[in-house]
Backbone bond lengths (Angstrom), bond angles and torsions (degrees), N, CA, C in turn:
res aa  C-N    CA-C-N  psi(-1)  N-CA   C-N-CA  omega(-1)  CA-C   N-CA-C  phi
1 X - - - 1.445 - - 1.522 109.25 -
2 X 1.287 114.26 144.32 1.155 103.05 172.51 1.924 132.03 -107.67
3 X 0.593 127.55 144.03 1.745 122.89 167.58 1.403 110.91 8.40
4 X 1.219 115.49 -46.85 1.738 103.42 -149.64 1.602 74.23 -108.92
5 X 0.931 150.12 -23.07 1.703 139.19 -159.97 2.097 77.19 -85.72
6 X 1.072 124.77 -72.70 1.397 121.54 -179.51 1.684 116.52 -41.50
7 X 0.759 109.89 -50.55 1.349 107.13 155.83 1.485 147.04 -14.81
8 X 2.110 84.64 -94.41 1.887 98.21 142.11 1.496 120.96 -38.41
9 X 1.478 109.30 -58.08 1.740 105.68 176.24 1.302 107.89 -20.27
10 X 1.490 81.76 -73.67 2.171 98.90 -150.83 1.749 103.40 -65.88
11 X 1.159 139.01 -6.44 1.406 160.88 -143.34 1.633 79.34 -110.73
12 X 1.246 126.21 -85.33 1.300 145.31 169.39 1.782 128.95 -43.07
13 X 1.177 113.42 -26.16 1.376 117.58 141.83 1.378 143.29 -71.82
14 X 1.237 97.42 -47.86 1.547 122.60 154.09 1.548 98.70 -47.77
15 X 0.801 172.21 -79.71 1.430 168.17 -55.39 1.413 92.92 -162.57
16 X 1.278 127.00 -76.81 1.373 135.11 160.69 1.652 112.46 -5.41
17 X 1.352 96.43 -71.11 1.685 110.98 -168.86 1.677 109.55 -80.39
18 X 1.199 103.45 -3.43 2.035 107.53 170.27 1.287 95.07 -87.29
19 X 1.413 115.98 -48.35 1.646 104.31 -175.86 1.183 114.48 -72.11
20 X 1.503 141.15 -15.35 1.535 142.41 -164.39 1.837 78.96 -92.54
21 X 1.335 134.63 -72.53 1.563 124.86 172.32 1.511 111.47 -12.25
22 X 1.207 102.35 -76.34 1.917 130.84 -168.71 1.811 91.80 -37.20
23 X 1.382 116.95 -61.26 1.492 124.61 -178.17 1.441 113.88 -42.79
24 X 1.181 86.25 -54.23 1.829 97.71 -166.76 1.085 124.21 -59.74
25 X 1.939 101.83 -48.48 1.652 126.36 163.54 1.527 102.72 -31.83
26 X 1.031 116.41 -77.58 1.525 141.25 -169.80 1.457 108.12 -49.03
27 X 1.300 116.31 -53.29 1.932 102.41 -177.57 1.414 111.07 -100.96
28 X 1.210 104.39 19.11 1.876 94.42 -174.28 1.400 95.51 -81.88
29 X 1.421 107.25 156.85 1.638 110.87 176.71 1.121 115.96 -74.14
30 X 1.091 138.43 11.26 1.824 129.48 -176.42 1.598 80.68 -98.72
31 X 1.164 111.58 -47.27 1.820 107.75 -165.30 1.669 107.43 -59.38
32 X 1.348 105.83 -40.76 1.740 103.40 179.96 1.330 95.94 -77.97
33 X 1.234 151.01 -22.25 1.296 126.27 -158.11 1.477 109.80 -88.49
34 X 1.514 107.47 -30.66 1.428 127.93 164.82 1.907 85.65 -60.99
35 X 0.848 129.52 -106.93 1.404 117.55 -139.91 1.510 113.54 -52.82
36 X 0.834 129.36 -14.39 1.517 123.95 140.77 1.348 127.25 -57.60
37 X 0.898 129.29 -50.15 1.421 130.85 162.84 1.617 102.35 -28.44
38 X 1.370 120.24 -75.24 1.108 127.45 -127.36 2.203 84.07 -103.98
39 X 1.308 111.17 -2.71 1.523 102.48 -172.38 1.797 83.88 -98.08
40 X 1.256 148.31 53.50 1.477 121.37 -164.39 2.128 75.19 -121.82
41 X 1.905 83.50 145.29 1.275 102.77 -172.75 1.795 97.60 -125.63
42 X 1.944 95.06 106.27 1.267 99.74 -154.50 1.834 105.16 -81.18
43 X 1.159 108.65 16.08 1.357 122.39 -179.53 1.227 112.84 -107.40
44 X 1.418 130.27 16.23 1.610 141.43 158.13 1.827 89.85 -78.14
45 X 1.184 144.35 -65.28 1.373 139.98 177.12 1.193 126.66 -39.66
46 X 1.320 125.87 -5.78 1.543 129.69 -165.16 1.439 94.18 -91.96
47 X 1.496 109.59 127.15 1.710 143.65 147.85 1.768 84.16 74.97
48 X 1.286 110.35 74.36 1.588 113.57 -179.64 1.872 92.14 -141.81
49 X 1.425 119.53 -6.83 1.506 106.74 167.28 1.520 110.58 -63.27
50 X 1.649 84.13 -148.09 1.975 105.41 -172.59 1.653 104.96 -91.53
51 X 1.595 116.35 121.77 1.362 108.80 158.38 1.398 124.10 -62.19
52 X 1.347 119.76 145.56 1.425 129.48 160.67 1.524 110.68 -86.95
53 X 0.966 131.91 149.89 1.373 149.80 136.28 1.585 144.01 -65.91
54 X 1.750 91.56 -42.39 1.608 107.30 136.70 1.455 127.25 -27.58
55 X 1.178 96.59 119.83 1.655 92.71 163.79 1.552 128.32 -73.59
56 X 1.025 79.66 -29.60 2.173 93.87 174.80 1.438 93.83 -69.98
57 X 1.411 108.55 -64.30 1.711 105.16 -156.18 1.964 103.61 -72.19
58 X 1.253 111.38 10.00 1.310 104.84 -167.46 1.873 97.56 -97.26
59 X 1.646 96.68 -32.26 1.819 111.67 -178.84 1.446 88.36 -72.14
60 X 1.342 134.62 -52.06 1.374 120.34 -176.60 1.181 126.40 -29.48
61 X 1.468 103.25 -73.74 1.704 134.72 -159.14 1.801 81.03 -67.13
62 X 1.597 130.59 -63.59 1.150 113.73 -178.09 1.701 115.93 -36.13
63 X 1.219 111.13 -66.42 1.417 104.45 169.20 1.657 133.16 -13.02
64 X 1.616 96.08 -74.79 1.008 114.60 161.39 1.702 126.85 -9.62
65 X 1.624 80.08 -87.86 1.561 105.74 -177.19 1.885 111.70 -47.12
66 X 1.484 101.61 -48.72 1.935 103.42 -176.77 2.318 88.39 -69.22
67 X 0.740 140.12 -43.75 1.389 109.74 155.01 1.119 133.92 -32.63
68 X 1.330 128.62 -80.80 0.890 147.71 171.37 1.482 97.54 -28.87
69 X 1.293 135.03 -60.24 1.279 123.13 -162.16 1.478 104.03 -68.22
70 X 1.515 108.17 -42.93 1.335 97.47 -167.80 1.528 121.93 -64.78
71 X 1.737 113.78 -26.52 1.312 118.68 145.05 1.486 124.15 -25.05
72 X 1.503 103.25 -62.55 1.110 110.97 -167.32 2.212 119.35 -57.52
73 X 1.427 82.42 -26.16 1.720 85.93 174.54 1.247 101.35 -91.86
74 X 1.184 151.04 -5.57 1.434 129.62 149.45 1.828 114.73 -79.23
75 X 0.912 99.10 -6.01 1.509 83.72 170.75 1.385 106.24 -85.65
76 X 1.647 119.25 -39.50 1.487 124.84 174.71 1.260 122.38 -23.44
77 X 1.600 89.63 -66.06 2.023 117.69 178.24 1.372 84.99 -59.44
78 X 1.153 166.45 -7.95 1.754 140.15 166.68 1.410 94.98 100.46
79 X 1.320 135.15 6.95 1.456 115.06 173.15 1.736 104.05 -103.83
80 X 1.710 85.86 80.24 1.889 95.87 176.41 1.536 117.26 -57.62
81 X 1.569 115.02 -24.92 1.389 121.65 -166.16 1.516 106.01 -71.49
82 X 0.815 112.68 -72.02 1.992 147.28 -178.54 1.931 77.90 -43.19
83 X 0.983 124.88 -64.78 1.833 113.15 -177.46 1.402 128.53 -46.18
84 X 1.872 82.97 -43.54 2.014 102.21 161.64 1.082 128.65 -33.21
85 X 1.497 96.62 -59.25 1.525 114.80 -173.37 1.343 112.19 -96.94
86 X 1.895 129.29 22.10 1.262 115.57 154.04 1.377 99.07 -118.78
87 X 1.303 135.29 -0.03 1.323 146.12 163.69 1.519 96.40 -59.26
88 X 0.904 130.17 -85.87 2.086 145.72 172.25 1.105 88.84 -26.16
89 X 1.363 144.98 -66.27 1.501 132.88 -160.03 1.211 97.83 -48.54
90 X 1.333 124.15 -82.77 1.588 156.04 -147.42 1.864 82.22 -60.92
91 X 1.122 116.11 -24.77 2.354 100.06 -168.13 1.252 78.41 -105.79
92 X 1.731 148.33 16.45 1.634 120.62 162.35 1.756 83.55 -87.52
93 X 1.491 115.59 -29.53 1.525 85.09 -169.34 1.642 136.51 -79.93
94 X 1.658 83.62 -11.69 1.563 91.54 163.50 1.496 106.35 -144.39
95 X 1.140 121.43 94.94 1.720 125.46 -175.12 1.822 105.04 -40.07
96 X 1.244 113.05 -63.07 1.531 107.24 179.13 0.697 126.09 -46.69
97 X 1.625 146.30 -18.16 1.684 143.18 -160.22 1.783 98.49 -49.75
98 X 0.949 111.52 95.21 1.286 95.37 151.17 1.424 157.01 -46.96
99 X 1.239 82.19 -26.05 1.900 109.16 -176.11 1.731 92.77 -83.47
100 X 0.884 124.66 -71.01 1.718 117.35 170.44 1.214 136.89 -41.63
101 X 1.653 103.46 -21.49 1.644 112.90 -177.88 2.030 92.34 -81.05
102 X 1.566 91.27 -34.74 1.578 73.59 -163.08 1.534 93.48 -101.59
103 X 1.148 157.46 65.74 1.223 171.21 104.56 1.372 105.90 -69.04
104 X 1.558 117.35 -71.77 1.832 110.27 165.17 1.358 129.15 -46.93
105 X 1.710 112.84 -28.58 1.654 119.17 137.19 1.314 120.52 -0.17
106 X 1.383 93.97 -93.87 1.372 126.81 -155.05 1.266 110.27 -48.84
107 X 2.092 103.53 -59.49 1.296 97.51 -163.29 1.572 111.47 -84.59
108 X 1.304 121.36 5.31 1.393 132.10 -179.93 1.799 85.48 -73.28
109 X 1.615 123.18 -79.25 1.518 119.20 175.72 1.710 106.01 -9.45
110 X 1.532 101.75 -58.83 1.570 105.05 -146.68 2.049 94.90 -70.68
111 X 1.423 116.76 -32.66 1.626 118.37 167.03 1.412 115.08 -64.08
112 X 1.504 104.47 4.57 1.687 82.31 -175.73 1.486 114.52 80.58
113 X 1.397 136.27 -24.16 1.337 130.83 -153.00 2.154 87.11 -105.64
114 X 1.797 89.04 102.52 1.236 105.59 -149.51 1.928 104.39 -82.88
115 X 1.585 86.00 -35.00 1.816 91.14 173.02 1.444 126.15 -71.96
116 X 1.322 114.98 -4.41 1.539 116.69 -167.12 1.346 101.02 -112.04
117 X 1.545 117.96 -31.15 1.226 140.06 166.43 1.622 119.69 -50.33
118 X 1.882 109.63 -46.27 1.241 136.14 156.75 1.425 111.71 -52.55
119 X 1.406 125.99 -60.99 1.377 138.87 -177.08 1.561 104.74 -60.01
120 X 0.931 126.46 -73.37 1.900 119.71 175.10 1.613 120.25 -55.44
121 X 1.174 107.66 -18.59 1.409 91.20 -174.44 1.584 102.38 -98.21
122 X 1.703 133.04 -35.18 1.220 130.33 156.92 1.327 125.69 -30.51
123 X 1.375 107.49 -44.06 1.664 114.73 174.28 1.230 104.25 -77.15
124 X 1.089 163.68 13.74 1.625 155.40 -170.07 1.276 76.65 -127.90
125 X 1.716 127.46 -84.88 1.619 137.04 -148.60 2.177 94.32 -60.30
126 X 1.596 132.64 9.07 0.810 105.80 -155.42 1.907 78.55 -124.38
127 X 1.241 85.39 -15.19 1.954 77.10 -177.56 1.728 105.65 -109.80
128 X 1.531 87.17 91.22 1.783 96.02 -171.74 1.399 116.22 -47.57
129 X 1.654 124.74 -24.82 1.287 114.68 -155.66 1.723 93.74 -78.98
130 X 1.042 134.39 -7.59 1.656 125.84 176.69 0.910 103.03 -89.33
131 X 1.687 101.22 143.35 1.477 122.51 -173.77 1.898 113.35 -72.92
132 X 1.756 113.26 -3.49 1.491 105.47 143.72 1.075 141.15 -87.16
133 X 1.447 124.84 1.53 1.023 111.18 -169.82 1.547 123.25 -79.27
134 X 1.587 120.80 -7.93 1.888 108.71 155.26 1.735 99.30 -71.49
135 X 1.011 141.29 0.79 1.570 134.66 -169.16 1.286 95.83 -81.91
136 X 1.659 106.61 -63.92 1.669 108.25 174.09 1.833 122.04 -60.81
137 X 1.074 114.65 -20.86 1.388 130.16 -179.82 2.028 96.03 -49.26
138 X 1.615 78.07 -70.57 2.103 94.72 178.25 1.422 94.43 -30.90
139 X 1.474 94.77 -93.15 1.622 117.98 -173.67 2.175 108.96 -9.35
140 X 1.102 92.39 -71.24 1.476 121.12 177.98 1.540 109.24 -50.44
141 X 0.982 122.28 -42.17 1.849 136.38 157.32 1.804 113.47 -58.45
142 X 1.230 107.31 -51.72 1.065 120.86 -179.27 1.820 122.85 -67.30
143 X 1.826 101.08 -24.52 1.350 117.27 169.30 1.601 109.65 -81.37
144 X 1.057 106.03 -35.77 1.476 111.92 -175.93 1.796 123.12 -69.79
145 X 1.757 89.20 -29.34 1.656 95.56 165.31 1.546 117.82 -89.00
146 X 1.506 100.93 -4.95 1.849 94.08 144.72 1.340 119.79 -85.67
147 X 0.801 130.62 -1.68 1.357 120.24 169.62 1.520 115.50 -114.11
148 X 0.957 124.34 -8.32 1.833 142.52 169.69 1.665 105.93 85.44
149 X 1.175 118.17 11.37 1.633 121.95 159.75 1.056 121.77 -46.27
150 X 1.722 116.21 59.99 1.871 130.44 -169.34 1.694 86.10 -53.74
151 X 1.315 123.33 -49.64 1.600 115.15 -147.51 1.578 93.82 -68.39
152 X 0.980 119.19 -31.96 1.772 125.91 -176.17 1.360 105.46 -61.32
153 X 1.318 115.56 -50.83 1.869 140.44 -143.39 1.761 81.90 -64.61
154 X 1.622 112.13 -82.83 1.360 129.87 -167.76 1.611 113.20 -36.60
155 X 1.220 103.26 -60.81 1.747 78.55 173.59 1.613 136.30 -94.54
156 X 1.006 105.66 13.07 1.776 111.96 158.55 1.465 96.56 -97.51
157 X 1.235 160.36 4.36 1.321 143.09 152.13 1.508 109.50 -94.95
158 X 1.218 131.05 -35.09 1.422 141.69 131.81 1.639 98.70 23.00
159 X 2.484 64.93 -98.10 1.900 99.00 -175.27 1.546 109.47 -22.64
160 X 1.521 102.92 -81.70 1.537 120.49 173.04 1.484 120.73 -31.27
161 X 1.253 128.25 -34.61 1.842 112.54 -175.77 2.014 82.35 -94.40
162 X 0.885 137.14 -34.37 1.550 140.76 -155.17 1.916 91.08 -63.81
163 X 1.669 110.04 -48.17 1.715 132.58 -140.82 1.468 89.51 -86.14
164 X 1.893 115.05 -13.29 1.617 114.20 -149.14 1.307 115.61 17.70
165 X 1.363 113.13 73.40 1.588 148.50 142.43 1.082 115.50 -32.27
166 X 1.501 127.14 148.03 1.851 127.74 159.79 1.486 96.99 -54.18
167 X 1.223 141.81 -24.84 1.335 127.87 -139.15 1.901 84.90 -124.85
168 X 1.384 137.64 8.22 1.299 123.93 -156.54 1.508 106.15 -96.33
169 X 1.202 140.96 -2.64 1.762 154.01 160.90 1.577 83.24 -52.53
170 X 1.519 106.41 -78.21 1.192 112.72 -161.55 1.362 122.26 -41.19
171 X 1.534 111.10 -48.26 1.255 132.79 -145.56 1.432 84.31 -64.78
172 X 1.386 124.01 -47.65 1.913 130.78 -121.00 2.336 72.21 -101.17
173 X 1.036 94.76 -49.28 1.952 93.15 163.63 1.800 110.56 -18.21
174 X 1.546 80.31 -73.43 1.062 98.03 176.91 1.865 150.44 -38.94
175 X 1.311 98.77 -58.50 1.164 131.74 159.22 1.529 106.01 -58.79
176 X 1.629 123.62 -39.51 1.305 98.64 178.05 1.508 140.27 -91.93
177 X 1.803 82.17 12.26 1.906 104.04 157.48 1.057 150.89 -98.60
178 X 2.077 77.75 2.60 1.618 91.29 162.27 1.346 149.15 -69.06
């Protein structure tokens, strides 16, 4: 062989084994779980609580909700913080909202701030009768594959493809990279 045929080779292996990296990078589950994390469109949750019938509690919850939205477009524009802190306003006025605990979830996941992130979404994924709690389940799966808690990961994505969840395409994705 000569020089330049060794060359090409090693030129061509090298290349080979960046793209077998490039693959791996790309479908490993820490990499999807990160881009899930960070692809969540917190405006799939809007006006998905409990109707009132009340007329008072119906102007309320309306209230509510045109907050909430307008929250919701500052989180859009990237100012996750400033949403934080009108998310917290809006859960002193009703501590239970579920939908807010796990919205402050999310974007706590998406800061990195992994214990508070843990703390809101347990309380949503822990009071089954709300219609988030497979939302936090994901979420809560998705925290756990930051931290590599496989024994955790598998059965809250389970739950989720079993519950046919908003999140169960993904989930069953998921699970099959385990």
């Amino acid at each position: 062989m000569t020089k330049t045929t060794l060359i090409i080779i090693s030129i061509f292996i090298i290349l080979l084994m960046g793209s077998s990296y490039a693959y791996w990078n790309a479908s490993s589950i820490s990499n999807k779980a990160y881009h899930y994390i960070h692809q969540v469109d917190l405006s799939l949750y809007t006006h998905r609580g409990v109707v009132s019938t009340l007329e008072k509690e119906v102007e309320e919850q309306r209230s509510v909700n045109e907050q909430i939205a307008a929250i919701d477009q500052m989180f859009a524009a990237g100012d996750e913080l400033s949403a934080l802190a009108e998310y917290q306003e809006l859960l002193k006025q009703d501590p239970s909202n579920m939908e807010l605990l796990l919205r402050m979830g999310i974007i706590y996941l998406q800061k990195e701030e992994y214990s508070l992130a843990q703390e809101h979404l347990s309380t949503v994924y822990g009071f089954k009768a709300s219609i988030f709690s497979m939302d936090a389940a994901w979420f809560l799966a998705l925290l756990n594959v930051k931290y590599e808690q496989w024994d955790n990961v598998k059965p809250l994505l389970q739950e989720i493809v079993d519950s046919r969840g908003n999140y169960h395409l993904q989930a069953k994705e998921l699970l099959n990279c385990l």
